[in-house]
C-alpha positions in Angstrom: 1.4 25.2 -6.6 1.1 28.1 -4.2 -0.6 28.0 -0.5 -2.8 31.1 -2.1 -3.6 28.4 -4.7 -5.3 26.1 -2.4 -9.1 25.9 -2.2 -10.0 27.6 1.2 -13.3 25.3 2.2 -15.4 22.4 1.3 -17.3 25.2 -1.3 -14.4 26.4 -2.8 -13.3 22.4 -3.2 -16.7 21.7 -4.6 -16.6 24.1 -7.1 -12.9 23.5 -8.2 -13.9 19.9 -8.9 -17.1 20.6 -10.6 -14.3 23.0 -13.3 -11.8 20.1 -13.7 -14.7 17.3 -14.3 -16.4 19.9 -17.2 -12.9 20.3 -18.2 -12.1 16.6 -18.8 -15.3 15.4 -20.2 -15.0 13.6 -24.0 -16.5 16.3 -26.5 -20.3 16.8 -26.3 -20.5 16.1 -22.7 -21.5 18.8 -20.0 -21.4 18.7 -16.2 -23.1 21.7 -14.0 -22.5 22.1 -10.8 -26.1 21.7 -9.1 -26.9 25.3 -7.1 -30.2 23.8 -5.5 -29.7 20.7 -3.5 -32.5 18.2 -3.2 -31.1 17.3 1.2 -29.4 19.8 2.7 -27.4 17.6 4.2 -25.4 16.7 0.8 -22.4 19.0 0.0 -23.6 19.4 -3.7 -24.7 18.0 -6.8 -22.9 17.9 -10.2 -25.4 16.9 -12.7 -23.4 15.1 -16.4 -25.0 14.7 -19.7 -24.0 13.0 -22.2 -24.3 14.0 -26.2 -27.8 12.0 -26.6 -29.3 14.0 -23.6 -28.9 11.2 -21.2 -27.4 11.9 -17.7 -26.9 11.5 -14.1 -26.0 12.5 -11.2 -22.9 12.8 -8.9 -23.8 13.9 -5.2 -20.9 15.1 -4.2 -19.2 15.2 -0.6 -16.8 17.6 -0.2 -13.9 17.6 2.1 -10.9 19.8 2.9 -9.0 16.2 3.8 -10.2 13.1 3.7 -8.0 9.8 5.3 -8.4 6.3 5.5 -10.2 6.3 8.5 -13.1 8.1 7.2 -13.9 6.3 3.7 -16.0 3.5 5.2 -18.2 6.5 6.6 -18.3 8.2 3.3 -19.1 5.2 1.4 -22.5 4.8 3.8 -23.5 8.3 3.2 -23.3 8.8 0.3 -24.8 5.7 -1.1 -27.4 6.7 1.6 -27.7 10.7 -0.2 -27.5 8.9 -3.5 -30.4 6.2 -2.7 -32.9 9.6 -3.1 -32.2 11.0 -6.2 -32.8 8.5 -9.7 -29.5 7.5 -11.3 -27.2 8.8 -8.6 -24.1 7.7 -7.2 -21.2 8.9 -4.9 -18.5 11.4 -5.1 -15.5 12.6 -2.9 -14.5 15.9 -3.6 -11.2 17.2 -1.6 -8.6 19.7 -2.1 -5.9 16.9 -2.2 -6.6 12.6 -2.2 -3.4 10.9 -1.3 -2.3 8.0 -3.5 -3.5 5.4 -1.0 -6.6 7.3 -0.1 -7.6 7.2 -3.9 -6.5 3.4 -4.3 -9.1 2.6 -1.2 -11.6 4.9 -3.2 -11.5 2.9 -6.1 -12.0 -0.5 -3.8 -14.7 1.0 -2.1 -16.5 1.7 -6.1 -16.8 5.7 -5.2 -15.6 8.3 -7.7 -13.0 11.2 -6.5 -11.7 14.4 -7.7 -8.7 16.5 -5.9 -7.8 20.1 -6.4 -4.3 18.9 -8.3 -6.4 17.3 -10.7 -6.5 13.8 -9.4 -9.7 12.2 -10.8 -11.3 8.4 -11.2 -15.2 9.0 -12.3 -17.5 6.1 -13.6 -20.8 5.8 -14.5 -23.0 3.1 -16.2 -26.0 4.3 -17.8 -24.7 6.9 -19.9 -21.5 4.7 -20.3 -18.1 7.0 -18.9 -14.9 6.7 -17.4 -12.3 9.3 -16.6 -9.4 9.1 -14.8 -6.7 11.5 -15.0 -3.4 11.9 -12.3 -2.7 15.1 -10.4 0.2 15.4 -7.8 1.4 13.0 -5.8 2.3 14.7 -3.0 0.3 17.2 -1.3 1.1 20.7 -2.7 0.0 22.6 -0.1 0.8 20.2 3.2 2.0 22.5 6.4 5.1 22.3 8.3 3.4 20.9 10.9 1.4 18.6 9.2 2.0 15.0 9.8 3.7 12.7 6.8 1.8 9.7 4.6 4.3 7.2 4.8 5.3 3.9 6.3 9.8 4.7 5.3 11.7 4.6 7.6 12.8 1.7 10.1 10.7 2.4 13.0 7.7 1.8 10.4 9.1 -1.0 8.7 9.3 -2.9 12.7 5.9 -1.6 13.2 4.2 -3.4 10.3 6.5 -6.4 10.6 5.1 -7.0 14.4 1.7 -6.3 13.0 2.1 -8.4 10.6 3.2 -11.0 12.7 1.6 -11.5 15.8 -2.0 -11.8 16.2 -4.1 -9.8 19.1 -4.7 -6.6 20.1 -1.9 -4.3 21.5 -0.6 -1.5 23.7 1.4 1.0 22.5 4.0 -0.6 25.5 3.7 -3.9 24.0 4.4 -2.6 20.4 7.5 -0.6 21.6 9.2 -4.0 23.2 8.2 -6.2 20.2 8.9 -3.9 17.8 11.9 -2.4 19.2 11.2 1.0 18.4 11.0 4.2 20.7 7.5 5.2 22.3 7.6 8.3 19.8 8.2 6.4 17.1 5.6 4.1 18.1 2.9 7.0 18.8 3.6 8.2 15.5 3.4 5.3 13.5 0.2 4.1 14.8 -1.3 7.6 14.5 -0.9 7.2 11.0 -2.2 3.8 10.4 -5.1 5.4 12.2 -5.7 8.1 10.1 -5.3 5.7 6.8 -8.0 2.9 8.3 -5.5 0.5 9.2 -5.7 0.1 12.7 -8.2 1.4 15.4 -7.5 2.1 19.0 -10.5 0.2 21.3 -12.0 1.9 24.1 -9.2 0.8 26.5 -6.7 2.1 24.5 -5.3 -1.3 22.8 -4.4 -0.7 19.1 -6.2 -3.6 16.8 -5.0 -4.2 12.6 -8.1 -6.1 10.9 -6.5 -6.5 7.6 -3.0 -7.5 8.0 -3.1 -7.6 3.9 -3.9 -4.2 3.2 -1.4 -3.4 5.9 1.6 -5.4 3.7 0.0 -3.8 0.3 0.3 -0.5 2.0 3.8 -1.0 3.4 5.3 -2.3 -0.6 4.0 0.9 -1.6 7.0 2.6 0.7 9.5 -0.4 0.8 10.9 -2.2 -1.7 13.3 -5.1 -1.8 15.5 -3.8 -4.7 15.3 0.2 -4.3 16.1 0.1 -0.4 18.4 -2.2 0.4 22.3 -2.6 -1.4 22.1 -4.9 -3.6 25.0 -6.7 -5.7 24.4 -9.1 -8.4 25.8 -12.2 -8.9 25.3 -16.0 -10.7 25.7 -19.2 -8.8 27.9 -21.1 -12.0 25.5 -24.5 -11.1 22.4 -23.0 -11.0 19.9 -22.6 -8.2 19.2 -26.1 -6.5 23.1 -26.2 -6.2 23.0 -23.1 -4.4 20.4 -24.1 -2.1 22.4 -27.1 -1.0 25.4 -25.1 0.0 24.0 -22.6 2.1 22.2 -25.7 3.8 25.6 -27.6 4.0 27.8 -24.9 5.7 28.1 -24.2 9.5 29.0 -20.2 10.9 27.6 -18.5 8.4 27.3 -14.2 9.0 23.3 -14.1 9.0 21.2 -14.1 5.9 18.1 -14.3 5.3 16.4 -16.4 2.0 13.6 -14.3 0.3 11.6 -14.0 -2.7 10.3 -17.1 -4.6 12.9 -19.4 -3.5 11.6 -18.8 -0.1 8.0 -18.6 -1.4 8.4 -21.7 -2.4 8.5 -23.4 1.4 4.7 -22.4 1.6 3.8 -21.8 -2.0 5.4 -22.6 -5.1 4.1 -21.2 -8.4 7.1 -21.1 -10.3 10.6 -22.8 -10.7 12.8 -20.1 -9.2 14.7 -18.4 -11.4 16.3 -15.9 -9.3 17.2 -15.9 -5.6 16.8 -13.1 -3.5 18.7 -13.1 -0.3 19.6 -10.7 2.9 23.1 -11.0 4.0 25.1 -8.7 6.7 28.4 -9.5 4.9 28.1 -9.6 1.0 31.4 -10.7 0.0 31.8 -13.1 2.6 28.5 -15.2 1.7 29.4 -14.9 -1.9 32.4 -16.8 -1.8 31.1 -19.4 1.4 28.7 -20.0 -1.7 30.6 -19.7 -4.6 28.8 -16.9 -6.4 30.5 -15.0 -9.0 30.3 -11.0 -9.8 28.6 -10.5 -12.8 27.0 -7.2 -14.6 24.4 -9.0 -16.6 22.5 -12.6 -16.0 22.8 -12.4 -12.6 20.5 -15.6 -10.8 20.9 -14.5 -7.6 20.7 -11.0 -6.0 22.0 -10.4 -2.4 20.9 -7.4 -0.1 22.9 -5.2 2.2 19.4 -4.7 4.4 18.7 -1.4 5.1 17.1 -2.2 8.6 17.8 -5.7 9.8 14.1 -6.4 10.9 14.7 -8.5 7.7 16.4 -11.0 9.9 13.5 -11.2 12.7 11.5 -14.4 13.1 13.2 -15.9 10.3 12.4 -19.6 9.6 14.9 -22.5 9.6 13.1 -25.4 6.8 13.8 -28.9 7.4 17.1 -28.3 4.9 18.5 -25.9 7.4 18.0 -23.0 5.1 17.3 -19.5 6.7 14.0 -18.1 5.5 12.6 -14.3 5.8 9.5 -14.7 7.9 6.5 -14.8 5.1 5.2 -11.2 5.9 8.6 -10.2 4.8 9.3 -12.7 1.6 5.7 -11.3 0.2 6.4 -7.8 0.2 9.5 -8.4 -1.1 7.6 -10.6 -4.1 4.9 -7.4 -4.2 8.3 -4.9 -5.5 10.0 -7.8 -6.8 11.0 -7.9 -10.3 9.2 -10.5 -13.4 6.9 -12.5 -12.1 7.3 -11.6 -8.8 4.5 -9.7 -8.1 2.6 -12.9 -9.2 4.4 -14.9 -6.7 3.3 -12.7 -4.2 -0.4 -13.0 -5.1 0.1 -17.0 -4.5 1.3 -16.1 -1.4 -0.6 -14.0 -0.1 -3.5 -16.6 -1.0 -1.5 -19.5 0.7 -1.3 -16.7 3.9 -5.0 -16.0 4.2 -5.7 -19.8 4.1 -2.9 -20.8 6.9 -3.2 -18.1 9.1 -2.5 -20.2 12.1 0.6 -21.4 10.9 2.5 -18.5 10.3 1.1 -15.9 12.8 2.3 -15.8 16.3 
């Protein structure tokens, strides 16, 4: 898309989204954008009817950009503006939603439509759902505009000491734990602003209420199997075996046990059927354990980490087996393949339950 393409104002975006709603409805349905508004204070009203003459009613707030930050205040509003009117409900309007702004959308029930054609609208009473996907990226971001992501190592140390420790923190603080410049650190947190995920107090201390939605949001940028190296191998006597020789051997070059063998310490769901593990030297800790190359039926998977926070406040279990620190085994389980993101669920349950015990 071209920068001329992009809707200039809130108007412009109101109008654009009232087109590509009319434009998806099932045959027989109409939508109208509303010129009249009951409140001036809403953005707009798109009125939908349904084939039998039924309808309702979207009010509609329009926004240029919307992040994180601001859906809890647009979910109050606009159940507020909707409150007035008789079968009414909420919608976000903006020239572009961002995949993790639309996922908190969803969780917060409100209905949203972007520029590119992202959409998610549901009603009751007449019954409909539409959702349709746009772009992914931001079409018309600036040069100077900052990035949605958590890549990169300086993120990925971020979270992890967010993750990990409990409390609130300044941006000194962060840098020592974390181990990350001050830039680094500045930007980082200005971005988990923007998405909701942390807030700055009065005195300047940075504060993550939701360490979940933090992980969630982190396994939608790093991955276990698409960012690190990873070889594939099978341990000839299966997995228990395995697990007894990494606990029997002294010197090892670090590693790092993950997934649901790991899991398993806190919260076993499933026998493990495949072992995930960080090592600094592949080929060394494949034949300390007797693994052998294969290309298909591997049972074990070793990673080449990509940043070695992996190896940070590991856990030794009373087998003297090396264990990722849980805030890392569960996002690994979250991009993990099979069943994994099952296991991760368990986890995560086990997490919220034992807070104490984990969390520094």
């Amino acid at each position: 898309m071209e920068e001329s393409d992009a809707p200039k104002n809130e108007a412009e975006v109101m109008r654009r989204g009232a087109a590509i709603l009319a434009e998806r409805l099932p045959a027989g349905w109409a939508a109208r954008l509303v010129t009249t508004v009951p409140d001036r204070r809403m953005d707009g009203v798109i009125e939908v009817m349904a084939p039998d003459g039924a309808s309702a009613t979207f009010v509609v707030e329009a926004k240029r950009t919307v992040e994180g930050r601001d859906i809890e205040a647009l979910r109050e509003q606009l159940a507020r503006y909707a409150g007035t009117l008789p079968n009414a409900r909420g919608l976000v309007a903006a020239r572009y939603l961002s995949p993790p702004v639309r996922a908190r959308l969803t969780e917060e029930n409100l209905s949203y439509i972007d520029a590119t054609g992202n959409l998610s609208i549901e009603m009751s009473s007449p019954g409909l759902f539409i959702s349709d996907r746009g772009a992914d990226r931001d079409p018309w971001r600036g040069p100077g505009r900052p990035r949605g992501t958590l890549k990169g190592e300086p993120a990925a140390r971020i979270v992890r000491a967010l993750a990990d420790f409990t409390g609130a923190w300044t941006v000194r603080g962060l840098v020592d734990v974390a181990r990350v410049s001050t830039g680094a650190a500045y930007r980082v947190v200005d971005y988990l602003e923007r998405e909701g995920m942390a807030t700055r107090q009065p005195d300047g201390q940075i504060v993550v209420q939701d360490w979940v939605r933090l992980l969630r949001r982190w396994g939608d940028d790093y991955g276990f199997v698409r960012d690190n190296q990873i070889t594939r191998w099978i341990a000839p006597r299966g997995l228990s075996d395995l697990v007894r020789r990494i606990a029997g051997l002294e010197g090892q070059a670090p590693y790092a046990v993950s997934g649901t063998l790991a899991a398993a310490e806190w919260a076993a769901y499933a026998p493990a059927r495949l072992a995930m593990i960080y090592v600094a030297d592949a080929e060394k800790m494949a034949n300390l354990w007797g693994l052998r190359p294969v290309d298909a039926g591997a049972n074990v998977m070793l990673a080449g980490p990509v940043f070695d926070v992996v190896f940070e406040r590991s856990i030794t279990n009373k087998e003297g087996v090396v264990l990722a620190a849980p805030t890392q085994v569960v996002v690994d389980l979250m991009t993990g393949p099979g069943r994994s993101p099952n296991e991760a669920e368990e986890l995560l349950e086990w997490m919220k339950r034992n807070e104490r015990s984990w969390r520094n």
